[in-house]
C-alpha positions in Angstrom: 98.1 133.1 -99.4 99.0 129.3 -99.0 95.7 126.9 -98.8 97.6 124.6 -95.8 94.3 122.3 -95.4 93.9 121.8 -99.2 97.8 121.5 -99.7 98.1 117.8 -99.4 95.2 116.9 -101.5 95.9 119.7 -104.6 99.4 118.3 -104.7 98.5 114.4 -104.8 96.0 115.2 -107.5 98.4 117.9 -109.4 100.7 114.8 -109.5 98.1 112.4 -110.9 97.1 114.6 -114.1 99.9 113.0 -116.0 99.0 109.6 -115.3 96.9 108.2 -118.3 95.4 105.4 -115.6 94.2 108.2 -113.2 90.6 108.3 -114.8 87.6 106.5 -114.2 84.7 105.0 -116.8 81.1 106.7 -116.6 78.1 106.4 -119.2 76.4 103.6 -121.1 78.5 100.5 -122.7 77.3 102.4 -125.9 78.6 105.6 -125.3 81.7 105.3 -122.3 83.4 108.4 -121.5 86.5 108.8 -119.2 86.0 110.7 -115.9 89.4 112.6 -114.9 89.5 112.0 -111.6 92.0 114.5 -110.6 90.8 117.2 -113.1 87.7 116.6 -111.4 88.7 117.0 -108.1 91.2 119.9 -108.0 88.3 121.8 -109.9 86.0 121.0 -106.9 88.4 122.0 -104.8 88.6 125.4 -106.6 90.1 128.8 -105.7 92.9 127.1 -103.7 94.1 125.0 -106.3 94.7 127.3 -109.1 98.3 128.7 -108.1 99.3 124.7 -108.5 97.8 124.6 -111.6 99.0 127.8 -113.2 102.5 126.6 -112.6 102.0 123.6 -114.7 101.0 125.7 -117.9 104.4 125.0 -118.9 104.4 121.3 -119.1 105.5 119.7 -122.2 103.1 116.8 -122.0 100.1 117.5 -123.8 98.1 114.9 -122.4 98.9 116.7 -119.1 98.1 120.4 -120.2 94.7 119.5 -121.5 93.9 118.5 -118.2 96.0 121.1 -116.3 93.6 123.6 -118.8 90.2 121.3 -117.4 91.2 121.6 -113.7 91.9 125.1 -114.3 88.4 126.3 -116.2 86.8 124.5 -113.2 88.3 125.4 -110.5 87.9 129.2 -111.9 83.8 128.7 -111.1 84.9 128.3 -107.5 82.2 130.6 -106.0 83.8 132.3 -103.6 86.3 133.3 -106.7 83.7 134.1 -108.7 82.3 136.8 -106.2 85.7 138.4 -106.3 86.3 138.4 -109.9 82.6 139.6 -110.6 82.1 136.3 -112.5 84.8 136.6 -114.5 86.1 132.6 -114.9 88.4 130.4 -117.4 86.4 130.4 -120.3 87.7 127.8 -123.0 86.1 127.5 -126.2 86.7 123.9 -126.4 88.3 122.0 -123.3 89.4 118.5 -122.9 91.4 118.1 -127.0 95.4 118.3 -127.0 94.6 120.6 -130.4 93.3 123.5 -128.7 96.0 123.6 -125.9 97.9 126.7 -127.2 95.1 128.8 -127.3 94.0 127.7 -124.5 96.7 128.3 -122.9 97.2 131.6 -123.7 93.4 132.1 -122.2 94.6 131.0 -118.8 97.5 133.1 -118.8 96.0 135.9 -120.0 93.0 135.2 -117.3 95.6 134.9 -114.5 97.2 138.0 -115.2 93.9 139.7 -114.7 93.4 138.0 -111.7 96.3 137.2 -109.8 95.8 139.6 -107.3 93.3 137.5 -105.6 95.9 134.9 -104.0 
């Protein structure tokens, strides 16, 4: 089932988690750490966002699958999702490092499969 009232808003942001400059700065002067914005906010968005997201798996940017993988493990806490899926979320080992992609790539696909049935 198509999200119409999220549709807009997970497409501007699906289109943003290429761009490098998308990200904001958050913590000390000592200790700064990049906030993906749109990461961030197709995760809050949730359940309606992941069909977007699951057909970027296949990128070839990496910089863009890491965060394709982030929006994804978010977005898979989406209450309402995890009701249906018994709790069952994205569950990544270690998010947010271009050397884990693969495998965690493979998690989301294999998570997907499981739960595909929901959309």
């Amino acid at each position: 089932m198509k999200d119409t009232v999220h549709e807009p808003a997970i497409q501007y942001y699906v289109d943003k988690l290429a761009d490098r400059n998308y990200v904001k700065p958050y913590g000390d002067d000592d200790n700064p750490r990049p906030w993906y914005t749109a990461a961030e906010a197709l995760g809050a968005i949730g359940k309606p966002a992941i069909p977007a997201l699951i057909g970027h798996l296949d990128t070839p940017d990496p910089y863009e699958l890491k965060l394709v993988l982030y929006a994804l493990m978010l977005a898979s806490q989406d209450p309402e999702l995890l009701r249906v899926t018994q709790g069952d979320y994205l569950q990544l080992d270690t998010v947010l490092t271009e050397d884990d992609n693969m495998a965690n790539r493979q998690r989301a696909i294999e998570w997907w499969r499981q739960h595909h049935h929901h959309w």
